[in-house]
C-alpha positions in Angstrom: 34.5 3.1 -12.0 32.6 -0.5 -11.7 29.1 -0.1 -12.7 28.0 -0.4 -8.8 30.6 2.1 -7.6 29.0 4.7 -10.7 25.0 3.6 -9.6 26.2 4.3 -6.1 27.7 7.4 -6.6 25.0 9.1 -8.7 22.9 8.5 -6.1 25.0 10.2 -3.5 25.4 13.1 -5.4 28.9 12.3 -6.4 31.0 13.3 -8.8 31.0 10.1 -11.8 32.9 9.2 -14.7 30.0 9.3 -17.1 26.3 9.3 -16.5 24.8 6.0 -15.9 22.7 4.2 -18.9 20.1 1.7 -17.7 17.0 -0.5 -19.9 15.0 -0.5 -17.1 12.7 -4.0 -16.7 15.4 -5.1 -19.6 17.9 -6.4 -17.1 15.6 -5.2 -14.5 12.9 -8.0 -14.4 13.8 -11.5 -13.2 13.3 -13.9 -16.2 14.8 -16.9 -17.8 15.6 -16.8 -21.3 16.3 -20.7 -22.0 12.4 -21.2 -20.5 10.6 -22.9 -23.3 7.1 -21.4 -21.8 5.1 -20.5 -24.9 3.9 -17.2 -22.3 7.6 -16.3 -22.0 8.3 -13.6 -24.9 12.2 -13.5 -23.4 12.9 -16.6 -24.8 12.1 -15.0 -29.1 15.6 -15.5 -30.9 15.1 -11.5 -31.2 14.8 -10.7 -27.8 18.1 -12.6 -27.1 21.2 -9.7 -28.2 19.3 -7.0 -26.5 19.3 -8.9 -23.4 23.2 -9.3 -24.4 23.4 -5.8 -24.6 21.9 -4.9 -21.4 23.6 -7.5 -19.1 27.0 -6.1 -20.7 26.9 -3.4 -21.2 24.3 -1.5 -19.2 24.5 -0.3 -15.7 22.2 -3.0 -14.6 19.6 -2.5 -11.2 18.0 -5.6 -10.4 14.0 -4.7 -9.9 12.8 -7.2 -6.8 10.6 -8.0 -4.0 11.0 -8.5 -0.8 7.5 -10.8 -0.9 8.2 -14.1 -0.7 5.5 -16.2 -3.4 2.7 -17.8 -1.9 3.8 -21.1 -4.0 6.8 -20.9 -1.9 5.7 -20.3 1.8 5.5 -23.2 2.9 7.4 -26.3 2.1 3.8 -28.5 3.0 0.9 -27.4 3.6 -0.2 -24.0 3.7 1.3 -21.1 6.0 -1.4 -19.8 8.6 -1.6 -16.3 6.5 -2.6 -18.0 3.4 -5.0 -20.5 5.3 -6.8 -17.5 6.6 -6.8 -15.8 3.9 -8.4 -18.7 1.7 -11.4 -18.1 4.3 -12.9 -15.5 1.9 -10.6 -15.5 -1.0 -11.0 -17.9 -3.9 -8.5 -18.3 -6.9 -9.2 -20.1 -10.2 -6.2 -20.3 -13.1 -7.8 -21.4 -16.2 -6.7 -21.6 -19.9 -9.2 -20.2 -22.8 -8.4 -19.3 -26.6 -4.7 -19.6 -26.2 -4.9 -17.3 -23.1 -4.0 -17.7 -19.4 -6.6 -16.0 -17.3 -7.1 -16.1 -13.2 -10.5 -15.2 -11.5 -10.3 -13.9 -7.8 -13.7 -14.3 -5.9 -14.3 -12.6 -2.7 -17.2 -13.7 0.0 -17.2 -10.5 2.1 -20.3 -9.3 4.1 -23.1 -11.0 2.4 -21.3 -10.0 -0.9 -19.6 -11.9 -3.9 -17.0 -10.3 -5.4 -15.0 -10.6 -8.4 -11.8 -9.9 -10.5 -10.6 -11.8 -13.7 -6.8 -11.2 -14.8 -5.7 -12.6 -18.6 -1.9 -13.1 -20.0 -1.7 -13.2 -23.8 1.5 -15.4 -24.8 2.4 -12.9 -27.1 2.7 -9.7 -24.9 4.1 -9.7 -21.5 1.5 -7.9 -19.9 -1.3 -9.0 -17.8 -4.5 -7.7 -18.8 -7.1 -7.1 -15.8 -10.8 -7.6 -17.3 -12.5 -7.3 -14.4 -11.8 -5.6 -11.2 -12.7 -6.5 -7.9 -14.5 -3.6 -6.5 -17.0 -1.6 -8.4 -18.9 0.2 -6.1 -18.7 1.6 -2.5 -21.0 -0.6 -1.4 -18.1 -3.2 -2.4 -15.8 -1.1 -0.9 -17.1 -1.0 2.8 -17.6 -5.2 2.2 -13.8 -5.3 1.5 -13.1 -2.8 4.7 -14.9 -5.5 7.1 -11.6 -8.1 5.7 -9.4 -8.8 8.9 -6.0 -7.6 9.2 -4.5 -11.2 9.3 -5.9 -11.8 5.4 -2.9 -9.2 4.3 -0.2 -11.1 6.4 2.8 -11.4 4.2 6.6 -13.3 4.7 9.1 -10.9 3.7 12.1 -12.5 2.3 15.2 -9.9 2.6 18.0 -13.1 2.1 17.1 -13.4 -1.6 17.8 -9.9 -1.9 21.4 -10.1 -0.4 21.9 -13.4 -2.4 20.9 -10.9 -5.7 22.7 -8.1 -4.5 26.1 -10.6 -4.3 25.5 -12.6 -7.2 25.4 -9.3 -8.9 28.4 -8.2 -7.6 30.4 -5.0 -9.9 28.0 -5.2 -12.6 25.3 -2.9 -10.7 22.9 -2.6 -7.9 19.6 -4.5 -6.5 16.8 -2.3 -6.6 13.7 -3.2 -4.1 10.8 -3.2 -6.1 7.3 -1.8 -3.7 3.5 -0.7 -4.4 2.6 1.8 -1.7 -0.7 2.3 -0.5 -2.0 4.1 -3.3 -1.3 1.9 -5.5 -2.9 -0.9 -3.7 -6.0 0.8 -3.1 -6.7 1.8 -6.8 -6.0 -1.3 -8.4 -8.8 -2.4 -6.6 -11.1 -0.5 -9.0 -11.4 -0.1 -12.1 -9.8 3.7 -13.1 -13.0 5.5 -14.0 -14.7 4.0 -10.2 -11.5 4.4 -8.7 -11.0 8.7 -9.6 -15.1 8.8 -8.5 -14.4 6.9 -5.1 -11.3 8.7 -4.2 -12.8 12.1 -4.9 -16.3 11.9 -3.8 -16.1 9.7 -1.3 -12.8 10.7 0.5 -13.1 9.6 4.0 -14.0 6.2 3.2 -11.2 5.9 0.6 -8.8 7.6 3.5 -9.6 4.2 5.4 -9.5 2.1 2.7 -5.2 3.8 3.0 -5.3 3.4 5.9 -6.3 -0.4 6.4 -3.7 -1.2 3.5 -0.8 0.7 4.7 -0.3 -1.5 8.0 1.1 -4.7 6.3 3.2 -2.3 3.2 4.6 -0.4 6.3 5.5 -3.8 8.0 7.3 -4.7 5.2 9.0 -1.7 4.4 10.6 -1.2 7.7 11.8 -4.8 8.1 12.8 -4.7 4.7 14.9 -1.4 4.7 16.6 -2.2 8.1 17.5 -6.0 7.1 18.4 -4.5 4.0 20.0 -1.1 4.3 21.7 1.6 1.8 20.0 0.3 -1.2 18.0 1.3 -3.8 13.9 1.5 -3.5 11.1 2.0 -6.5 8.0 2.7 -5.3 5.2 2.9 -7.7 1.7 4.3 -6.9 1.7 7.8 -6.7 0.5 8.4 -10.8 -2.7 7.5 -9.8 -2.8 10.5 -8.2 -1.6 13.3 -10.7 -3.9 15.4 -13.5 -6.2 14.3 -15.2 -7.1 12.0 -13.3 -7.3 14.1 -9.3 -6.7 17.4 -9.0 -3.0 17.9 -7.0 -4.2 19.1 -3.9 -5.2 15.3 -3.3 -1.4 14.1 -4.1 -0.6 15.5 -0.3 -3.5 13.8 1.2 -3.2 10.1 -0.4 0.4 10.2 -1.6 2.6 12.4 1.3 0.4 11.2 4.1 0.6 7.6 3.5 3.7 6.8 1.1 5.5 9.7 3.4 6.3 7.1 5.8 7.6 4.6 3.6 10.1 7.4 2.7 11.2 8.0 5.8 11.8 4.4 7.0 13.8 3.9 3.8 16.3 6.7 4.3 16.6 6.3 8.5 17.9 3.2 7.2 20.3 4.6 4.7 18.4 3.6 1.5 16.8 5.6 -1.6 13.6 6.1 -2.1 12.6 6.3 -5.8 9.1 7.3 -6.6 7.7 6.0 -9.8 5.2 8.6 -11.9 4.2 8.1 -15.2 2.8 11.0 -16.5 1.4 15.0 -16.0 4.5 15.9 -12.7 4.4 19.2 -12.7 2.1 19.8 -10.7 3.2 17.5 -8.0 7.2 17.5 -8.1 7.0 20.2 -4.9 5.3 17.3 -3.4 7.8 14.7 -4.3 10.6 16.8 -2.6 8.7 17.2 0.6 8.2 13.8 1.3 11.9 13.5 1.4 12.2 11.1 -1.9 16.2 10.8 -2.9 15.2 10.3 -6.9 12.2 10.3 -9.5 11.3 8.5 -12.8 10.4 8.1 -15.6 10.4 12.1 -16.1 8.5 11.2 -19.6 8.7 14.2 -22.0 5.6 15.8 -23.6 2.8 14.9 -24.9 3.4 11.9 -22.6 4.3 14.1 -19.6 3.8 17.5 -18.8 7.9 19.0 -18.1 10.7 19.2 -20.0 14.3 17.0 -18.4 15.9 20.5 -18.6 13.2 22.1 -16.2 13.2 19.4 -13.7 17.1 19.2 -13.5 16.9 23.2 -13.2 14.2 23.3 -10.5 14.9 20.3 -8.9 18.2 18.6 -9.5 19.8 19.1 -6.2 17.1 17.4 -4.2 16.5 14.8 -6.6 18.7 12.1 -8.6 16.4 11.6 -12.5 16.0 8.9 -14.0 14.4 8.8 -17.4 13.5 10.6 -20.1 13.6 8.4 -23.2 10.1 7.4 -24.2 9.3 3.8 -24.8 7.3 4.8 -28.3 10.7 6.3 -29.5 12.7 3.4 -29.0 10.2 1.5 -30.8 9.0 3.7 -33.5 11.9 6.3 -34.2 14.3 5.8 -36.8 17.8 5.7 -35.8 18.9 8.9 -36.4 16.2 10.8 -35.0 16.5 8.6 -32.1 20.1 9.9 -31.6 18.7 13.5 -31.4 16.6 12.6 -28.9 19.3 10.9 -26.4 21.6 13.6 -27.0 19.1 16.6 -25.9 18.3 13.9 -22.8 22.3 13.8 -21.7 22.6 17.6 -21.9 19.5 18.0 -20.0 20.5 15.7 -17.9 23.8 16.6 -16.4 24.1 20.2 -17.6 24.2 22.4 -14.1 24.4 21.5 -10.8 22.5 18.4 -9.6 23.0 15.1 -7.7 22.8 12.7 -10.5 21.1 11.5 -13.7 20.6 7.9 -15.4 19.5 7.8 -19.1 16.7 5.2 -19.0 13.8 4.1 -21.1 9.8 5.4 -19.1 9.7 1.0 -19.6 10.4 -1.6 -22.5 9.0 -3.5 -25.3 6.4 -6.4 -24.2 5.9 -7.7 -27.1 7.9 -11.0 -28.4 9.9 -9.1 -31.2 12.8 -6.9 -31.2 12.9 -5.2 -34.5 16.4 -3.7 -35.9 15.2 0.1 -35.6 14.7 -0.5 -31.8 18.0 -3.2 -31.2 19.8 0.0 -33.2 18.0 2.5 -30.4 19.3 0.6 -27.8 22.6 0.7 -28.9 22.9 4.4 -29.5 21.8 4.8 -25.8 24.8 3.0 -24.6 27.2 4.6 -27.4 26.1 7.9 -27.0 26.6 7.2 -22.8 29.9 6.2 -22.9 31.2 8.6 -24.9 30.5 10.8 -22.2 
């Protein structure tokens, strides 16, 4: 089988040659090795075989958006979205101590508001220092913004032009928030669990304002674009300890429900993305209709064991997962093997629609040491042995 043919497959619930193996952002994210960019980690001598690796060897799903860039909506000038938009939003990029950093200010209802992002250029990862609401006060200021100021151009022809470029080698994965996630990110995660619990109704129309442009995009994007892959991240923000599960069906099923359907009326699968304590929330997952699940993280990161879920809930779901970032990176070599071959067995042993050995994410820092280049490879070896 081609790599596509054995992505596409799996998540039909058909019978494969071997199970997939997949890095995840490695071969996932959209970056440019040869950039000299002193913030681009990618471009470490180090980072460079693993790349190799994945790109070759890997069965590779292409992680993108269907949101076109605001530095590319308009050729001059600036589209009417972002105009209106720059009505109450202001953006500053500025460099300090070596770091990148980007302060947001919001002028909403007699309010000032404020968020301020940094970028190290030794970690890929963007660090949020300050978030833009802190307070409900803030909250019902942000809830007076008009509709028009979360306008977006959706941009399903760089997806095709991916998906063909890509060709055999595997599949292009479209790569969504859902309302959940938009809302929380708002907050920092200690004001965020208080809103959301204590004050429920207004954080049920803080959903509901920020579903109407993510719905937009999801169905244009899933019937311009049908019969692919979908990850939709969000939903974590919503499992133990942070809210009690009962909440999961009222901010999770009511509002990223939808996005599920449109997805799969248009033949596509929707993956939902949870970090984390699942247990609790896996019925859940199945109701909503999702077609697959990761990372499935094993304890003490998550809550389940791969062998449960595939038991309990193989046949409705495809897994992806459950190799633990910290093991790549911290577990020598022969352990590591251990811990791939329990994750293959629990995997694919039974009946089930599908399973794809992946990482729960990747290394963000600018060195690839040999214990985790050697981890890499015995996921791949141990894979195609299969």
């Amino acid at each position: 089988m081609t790599r596509r043919e054995r992505l596409m497959a799996t998540l039909r619930g058909e019978s494969v040659d071997r199970p997939a193996v997949n890095f995840y952002e490695i071969g996932g994210f959209q970056i440019d090795p040869s950039d000299p960019d002193e913030f681009n980690v990618y471009n470490a001598p180090s980072w460079q075989p693993l790349l190799q690796l994945a790109e070759e060897q890997t069965d590779l799903i292409r992680m993108r958006s269907p949101v076109r860039p605001r530095s590319h909506e308009v050729v001059s000038g600036k589209s009417d979205s972002e105009t209106y938009r720059d009505k109450f939003f202001k953006t500053e990029k500025y460099m300090e101590d070596g770091c990148r950093f980007k302060r947001v200010t919001l002028k909403i209802g007699g309010r000032n508001m404020t968020a301020l992002a940094r970028r190290s250029p030794e970690v890929d990862t963007v660090w949020t220092v300050e978030h833009l609401l802190k307070n409900t006060d803030d909250l019902k200021a942000y809830l007076e913004l008009p509709d028009e100021v979360f306008a977006e151009q959706v941009n399903v022809a760089d997806l095709v032009e991916e998906d063909k470029k890509l060709a055999d080698r595997g599949i292009v994965m479209v790569d969504t928030e859902d309302p959940i996630c938009a809302a929380a990110s708002l907050f920092s995660m200690e004001d965020f669990t208080i809103v959301a619990l204590t004050e429920q109704k207004l954080f049920h129309r803080l959903l509901v304002k920020l579903s109407h442009h993510i719905y937009a995009r999801t169905e244009k994007t899933a019937k311009a674009f049908p019969g692919h892959l979908w990850r939709i991240y969000g939903p974590e923000y919503v499992t133990e300890p942070y809210l009690p599960p009962h909440l999961f069906k009222e901010y999770v099923v009511r509002y990223t429900g939808p996005m599920v359907e449109a997805i799969q009326t248009y033949g596509g699968f929707a993956r939902i993305h949870c970090h984390g304590r699942i247990r609790a929330v896996l019925d859940y997952i199945v109701e909503m209709g999702a077609a697959a699940i990761d990372p499935i993280e094993p304890p003490p990161q998550g809550d389940v064991e791969l062998a449960y879920v595939r038991r309990k809930y193989g046949k409705e779901l495809v897994l992806f997962g459950n190799l633990e970032i910290a093991d790549i990176e911290n577990m020598e070599p022969a352990e590591f093997e251990k811990v791939v071959e329990k994750a293959l067995i629990d995997g694919t042993s039974g009946e089930g629609r599908g399973f794809v050995l992946m990482p729960s994410s990747a290394p963000t820092g600018r060195k690839i040491t040999p214990r985790m280049m050697a981890n890499y490879e015995t996921m791949v070896r141990l894979t195609m042995r299969q």
